[in-house]
C-alpha positions as CSV (number, residue, x, y, z in Angstrom):
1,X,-100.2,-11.2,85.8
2,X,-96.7,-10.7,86.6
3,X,-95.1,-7.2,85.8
4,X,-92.6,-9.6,83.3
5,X,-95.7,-11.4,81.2
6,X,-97.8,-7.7,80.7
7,X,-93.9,-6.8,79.3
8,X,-93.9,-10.1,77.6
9,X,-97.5,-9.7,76.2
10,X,-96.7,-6.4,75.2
11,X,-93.6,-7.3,73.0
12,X,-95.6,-10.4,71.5
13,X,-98.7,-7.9,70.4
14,X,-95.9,-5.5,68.9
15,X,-94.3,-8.1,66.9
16,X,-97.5,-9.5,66.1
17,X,-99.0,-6.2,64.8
18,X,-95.2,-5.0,62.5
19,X,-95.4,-8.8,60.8
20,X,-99.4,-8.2,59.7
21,X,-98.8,-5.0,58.4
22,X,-96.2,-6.1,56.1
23,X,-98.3,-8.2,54.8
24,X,-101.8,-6.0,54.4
25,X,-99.5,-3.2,53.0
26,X,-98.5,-5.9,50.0
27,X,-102.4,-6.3,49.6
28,X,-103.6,-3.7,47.0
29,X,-106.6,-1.5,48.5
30,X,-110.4,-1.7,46.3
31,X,-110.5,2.2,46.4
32,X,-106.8,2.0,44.6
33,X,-108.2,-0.4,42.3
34,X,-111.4,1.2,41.5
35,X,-110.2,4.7,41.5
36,X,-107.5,3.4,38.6
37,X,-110.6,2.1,36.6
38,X,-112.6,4.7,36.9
39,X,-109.2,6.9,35.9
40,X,-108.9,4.8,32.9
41,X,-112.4,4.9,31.6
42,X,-112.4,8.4,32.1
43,X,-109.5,9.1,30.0
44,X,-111.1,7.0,27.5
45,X,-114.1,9.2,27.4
46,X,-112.5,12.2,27.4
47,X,-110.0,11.9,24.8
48,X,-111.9,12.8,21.8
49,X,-114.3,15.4,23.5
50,X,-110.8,16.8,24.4
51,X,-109.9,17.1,20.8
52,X,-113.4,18.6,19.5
53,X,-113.2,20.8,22.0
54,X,-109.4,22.0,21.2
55,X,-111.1,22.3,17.6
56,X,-114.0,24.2,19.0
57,X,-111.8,26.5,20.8
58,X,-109.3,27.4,18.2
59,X,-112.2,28.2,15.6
60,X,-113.7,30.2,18.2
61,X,-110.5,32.2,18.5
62,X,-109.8,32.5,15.1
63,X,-113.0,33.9,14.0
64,X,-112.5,36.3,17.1
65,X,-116.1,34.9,19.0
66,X,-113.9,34.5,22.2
67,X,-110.3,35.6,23.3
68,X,-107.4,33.7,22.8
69,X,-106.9,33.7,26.5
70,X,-110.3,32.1,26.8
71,X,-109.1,29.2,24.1
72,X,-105.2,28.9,25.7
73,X,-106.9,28.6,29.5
74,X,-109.2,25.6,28.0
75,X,-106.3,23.9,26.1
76,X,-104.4,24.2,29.6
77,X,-107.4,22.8,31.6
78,X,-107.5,19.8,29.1
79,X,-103.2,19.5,29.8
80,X,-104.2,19.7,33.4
81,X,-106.8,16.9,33.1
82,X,-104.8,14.4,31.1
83,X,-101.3,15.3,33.1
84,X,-103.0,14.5,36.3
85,X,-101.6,11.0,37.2
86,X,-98.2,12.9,36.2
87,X,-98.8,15.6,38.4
88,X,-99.7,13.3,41.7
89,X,-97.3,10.9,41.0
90,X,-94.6,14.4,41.1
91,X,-96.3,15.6,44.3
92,X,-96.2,12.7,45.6
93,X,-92.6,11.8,45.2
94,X,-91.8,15.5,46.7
95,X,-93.6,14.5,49.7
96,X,-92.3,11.2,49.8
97,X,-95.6,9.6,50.1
């Protein structure tokens, strides 16, 4: 091949290759979809063990069986688990991802 139709095969790849993408970017991925399931579901789940479990803990406190900086730290963990798509989403957009 000529120096000119490498060049021209080149260019035609490159353009080739930036209209695809476009195009599998639009395309959601399965781990995106699954992982929003699964997010979902769990949530679910976990919504009313969250809420025996604040119970749990604030009885515990109260009657002085655990510290009340054992019961804050678990009603924080439970913020932290049900904030989380919040949280990503805010890390995310700091990043720029």
């Amino acid at each position: 091949m000529h120096r000119q139709g490498v060049w021209g095969v080149g260019l035609g790849l490159l353009l080739a290759g930036l209209l695809a993408s476009a195009e599998v970017l639009a395309q959601a991925s399965p781990f995106s979809t699954g992982t929003t399931a699964f997010q979902g579901s769990f949530l679910a789940i976990l919504t009313p063990v969250a809420v025996i479990a604040v119970m749990a803990l604030g009885l515990a406190a109260w009657f002085n069986r655990i510290s009340w900086g054992w019961a804050v730290a678990g009603v924080v963990g439970i913020v932290l688990v049900f904030g989380a798509p919040q949280i990503v989403a805010w890390v995310r957009g700091m990043f720029g991802v």
